[in-house]
N, CA, C and O of each residue as an XYZ file, in Angstrom:
348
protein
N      10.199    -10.034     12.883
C      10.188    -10.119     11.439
C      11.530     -9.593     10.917
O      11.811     -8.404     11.072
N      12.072    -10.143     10.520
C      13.442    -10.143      9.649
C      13.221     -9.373      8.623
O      12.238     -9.421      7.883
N      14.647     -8.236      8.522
C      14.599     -7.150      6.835
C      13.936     -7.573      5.808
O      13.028     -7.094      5.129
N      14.698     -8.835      5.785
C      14.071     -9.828      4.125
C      12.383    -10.279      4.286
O      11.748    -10.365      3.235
N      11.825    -10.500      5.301
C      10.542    -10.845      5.295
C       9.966     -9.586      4.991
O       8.940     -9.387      4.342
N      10.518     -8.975      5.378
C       9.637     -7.131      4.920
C       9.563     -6.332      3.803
O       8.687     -5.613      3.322
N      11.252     -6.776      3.355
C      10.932     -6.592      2.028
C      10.391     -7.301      1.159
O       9.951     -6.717      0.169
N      10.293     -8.334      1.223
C       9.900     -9.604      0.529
C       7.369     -9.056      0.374
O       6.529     -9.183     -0.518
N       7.356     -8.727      1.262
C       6.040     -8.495      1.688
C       6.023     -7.367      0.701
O       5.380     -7.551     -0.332
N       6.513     -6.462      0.839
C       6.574     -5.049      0.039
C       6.905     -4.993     -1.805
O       6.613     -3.979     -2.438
N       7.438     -6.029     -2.382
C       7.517     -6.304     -3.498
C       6.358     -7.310     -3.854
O       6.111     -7.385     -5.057
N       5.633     -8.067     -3.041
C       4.443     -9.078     -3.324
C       3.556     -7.746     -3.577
O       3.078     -7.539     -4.692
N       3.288     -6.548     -2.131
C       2.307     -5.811     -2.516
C       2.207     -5.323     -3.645
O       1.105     -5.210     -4.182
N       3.542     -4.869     -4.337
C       3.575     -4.037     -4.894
C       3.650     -4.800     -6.710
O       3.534     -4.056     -7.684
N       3.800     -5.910     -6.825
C       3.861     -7.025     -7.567
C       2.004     -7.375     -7.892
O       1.685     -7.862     -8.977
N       1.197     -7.135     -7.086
C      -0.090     -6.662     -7.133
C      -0.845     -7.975     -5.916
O      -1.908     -8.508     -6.234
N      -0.413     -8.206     -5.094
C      -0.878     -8.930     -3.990
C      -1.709     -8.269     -3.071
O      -1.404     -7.106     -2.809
N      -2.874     -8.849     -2.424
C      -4.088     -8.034     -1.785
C      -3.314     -8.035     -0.599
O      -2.391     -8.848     -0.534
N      -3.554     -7.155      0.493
C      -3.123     -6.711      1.521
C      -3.817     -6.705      2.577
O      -4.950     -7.094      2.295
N      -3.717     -6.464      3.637
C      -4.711     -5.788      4.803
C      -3.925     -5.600      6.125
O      -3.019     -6.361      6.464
N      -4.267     -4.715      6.722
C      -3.625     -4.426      7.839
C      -4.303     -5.179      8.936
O      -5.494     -5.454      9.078
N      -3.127     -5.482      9.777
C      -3.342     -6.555     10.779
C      -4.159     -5.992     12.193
O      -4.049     -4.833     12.594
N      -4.735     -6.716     12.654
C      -5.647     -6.555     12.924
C      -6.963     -5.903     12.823
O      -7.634     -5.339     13.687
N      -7.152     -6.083     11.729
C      -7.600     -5.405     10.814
C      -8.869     -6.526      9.673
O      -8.705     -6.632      8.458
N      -9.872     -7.123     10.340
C     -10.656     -8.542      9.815
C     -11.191     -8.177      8.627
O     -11.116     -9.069      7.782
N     -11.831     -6.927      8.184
C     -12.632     -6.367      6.958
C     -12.205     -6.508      5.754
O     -12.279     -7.481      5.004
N     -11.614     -5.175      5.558
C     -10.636     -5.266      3.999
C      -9.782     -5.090      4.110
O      -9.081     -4.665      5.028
N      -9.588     -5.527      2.725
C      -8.365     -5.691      2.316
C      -8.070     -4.845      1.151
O      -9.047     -4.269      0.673
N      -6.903     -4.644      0.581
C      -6.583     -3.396     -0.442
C      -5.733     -4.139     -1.090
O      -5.098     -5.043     -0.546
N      -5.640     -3.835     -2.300
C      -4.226     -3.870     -3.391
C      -3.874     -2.524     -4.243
O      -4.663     -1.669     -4.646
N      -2.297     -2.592     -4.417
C      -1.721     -1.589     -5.102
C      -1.992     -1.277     -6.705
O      -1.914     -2.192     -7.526
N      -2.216     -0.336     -6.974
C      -2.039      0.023     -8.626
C      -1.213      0.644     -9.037
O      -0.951      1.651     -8.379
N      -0.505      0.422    -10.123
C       0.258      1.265    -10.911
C      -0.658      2.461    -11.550
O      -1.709      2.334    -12.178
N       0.008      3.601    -11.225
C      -0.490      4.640    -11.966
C       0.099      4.669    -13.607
O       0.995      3.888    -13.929
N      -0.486      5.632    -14.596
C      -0.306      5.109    -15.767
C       1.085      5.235    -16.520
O       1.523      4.707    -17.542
N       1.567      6.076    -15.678
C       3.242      5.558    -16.258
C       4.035      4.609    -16.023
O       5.110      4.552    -16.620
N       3.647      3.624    -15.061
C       4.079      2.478    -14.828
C       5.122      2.348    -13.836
O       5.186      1.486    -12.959
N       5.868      3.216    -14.044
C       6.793      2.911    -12.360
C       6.448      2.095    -11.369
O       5.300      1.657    -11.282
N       7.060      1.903    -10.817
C       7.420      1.443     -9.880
C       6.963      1.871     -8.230
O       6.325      1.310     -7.340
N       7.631      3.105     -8.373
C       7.227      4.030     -7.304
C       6.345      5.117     -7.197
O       6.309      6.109     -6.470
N       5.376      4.514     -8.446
C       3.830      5.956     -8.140
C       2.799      5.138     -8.363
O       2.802      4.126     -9.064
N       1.776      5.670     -7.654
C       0.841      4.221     -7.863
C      -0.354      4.433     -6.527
O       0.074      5.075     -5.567
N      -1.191      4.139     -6.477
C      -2.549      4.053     -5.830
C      -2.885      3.044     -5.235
O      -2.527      2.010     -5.799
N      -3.546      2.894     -4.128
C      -3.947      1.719     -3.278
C      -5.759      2.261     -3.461
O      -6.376      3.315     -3.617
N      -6.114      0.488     -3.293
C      -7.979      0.438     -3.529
C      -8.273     -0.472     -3.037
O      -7.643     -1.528     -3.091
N      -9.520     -0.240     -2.312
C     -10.442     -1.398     -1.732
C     -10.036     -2.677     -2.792
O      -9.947     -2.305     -3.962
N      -9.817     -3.900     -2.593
C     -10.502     -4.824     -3.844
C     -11.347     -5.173     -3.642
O     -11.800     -5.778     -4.613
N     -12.515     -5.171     -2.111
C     -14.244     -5.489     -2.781
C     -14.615     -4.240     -3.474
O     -15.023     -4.297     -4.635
N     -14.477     -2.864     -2.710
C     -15.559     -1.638     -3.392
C     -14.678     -1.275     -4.771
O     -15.224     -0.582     -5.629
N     -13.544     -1.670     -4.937
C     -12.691     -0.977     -5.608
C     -12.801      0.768     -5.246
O     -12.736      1.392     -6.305
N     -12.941      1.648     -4.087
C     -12.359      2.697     -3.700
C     -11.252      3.108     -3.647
O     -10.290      2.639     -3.038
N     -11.350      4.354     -4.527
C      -9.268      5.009     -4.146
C      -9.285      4.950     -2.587
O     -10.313      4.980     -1.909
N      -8.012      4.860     -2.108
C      -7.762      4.997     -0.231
C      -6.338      6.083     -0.536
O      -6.281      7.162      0.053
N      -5.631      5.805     -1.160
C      -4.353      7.018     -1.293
C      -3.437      6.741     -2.213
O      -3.230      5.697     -2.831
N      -2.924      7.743     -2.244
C      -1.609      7.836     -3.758
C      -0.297      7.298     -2.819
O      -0.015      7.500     -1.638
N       0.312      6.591     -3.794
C       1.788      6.143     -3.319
C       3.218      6.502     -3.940
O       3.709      5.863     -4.870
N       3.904      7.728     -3.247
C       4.811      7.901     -4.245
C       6.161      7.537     -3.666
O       7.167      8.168     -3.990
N       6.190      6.734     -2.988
C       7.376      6.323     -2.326
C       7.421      4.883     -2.469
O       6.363      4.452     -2.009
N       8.311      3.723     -2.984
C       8.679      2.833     -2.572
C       9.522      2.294     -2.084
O       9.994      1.464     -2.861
N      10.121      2.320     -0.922
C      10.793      1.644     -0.425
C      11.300      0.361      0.023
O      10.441     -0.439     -0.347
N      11.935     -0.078      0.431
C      12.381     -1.888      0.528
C      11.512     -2.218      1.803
O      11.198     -3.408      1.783
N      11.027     -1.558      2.891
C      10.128     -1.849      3.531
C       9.025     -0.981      4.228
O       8.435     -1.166      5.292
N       8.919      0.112      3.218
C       7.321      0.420      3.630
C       7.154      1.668      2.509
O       7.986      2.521      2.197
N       6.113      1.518      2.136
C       5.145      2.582      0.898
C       4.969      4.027      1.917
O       4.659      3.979      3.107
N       5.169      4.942      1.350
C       4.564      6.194      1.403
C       3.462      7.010      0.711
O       3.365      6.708     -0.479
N       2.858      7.677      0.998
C       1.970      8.250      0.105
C       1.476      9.874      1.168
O       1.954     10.642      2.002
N       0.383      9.654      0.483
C      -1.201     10.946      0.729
C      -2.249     10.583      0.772
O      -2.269      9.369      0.571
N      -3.255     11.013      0.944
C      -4.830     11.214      0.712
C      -5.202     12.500      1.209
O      -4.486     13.212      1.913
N      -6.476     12.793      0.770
C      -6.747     13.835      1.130
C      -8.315     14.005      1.644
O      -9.356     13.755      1.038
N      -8.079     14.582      3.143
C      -9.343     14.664      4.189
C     -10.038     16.255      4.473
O      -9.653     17.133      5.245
N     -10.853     16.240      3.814
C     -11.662     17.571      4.383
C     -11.007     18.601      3.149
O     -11.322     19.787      3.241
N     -10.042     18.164      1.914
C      -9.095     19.097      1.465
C      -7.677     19.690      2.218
O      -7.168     20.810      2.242
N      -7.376     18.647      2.695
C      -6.006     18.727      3.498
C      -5.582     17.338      3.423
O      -5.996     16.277      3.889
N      -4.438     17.771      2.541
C      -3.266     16.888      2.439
C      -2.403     15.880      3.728
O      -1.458     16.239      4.430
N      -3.115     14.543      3.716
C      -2.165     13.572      5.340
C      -1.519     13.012      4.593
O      -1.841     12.758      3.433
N      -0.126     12.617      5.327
C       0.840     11.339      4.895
C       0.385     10.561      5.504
O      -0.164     10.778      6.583
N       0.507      9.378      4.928
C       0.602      8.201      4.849
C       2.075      7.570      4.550
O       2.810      7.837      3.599
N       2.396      6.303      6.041
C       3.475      5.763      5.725
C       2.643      4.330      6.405
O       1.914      4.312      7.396
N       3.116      2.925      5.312
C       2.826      1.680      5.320
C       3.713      1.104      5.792
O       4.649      1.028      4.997
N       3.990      0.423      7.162
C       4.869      0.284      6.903
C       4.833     -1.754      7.191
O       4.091     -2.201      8.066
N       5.571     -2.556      6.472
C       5.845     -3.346      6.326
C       5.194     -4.382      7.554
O       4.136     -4.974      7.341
N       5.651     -4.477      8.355
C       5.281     -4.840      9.904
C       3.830     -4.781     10.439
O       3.269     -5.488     11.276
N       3.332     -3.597      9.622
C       1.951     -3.501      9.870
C       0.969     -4.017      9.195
O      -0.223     -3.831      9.442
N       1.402     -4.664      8.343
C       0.741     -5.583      7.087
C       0.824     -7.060      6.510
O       1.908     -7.645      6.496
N      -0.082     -7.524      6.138
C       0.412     -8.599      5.640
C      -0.930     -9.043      4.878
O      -2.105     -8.686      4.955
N      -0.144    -10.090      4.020
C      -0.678    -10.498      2.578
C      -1.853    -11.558      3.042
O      -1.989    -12.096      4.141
N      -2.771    -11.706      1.687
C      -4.102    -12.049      2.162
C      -4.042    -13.836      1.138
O      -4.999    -14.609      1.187
């Protein structure tokens, strides 16, 4: 997969295109803007249950960063481009 296909994937997600990780048959997720609108803060959710899955405060040209939080402990989360693709 070529730079440009990755970034290209990463502005669809983030443009509001459903997602899912590959190999990966179940769900699928799309990005939200959180309410200030940026660019680079923003939330990922089931689109059947609509469930939060994690905060995104990183955008990069080929892969999202974020958090969630398990048990009350803070994990990163990094998306990265390669590992995904549009639905």
């Amino acid at each position: 997969m070529t730079k440009q296909e990755r970034k290209s994937i990463i502005t669809a997600i983030v443009n509001g295109n459903e997602f899912k990780l590959k190999n990966h048959f179940r769900d699928c997720y799309t990005y939200k803007f959180t309410a200030n609108k940026t660019k680079d803060s923003g939330y990922i959710v089931n689109s059947t249950t609509n469930q939060y899955q994690g905060n995104i405060d990183k955008v990069g040209r080929v892969r999202l960063s974020g958090y969630s939080f398990v048990m009350d402990k803070r994990v990163k989360i990094e998306l990265n481009a390669e590992m995904l693709e549009l639905v």
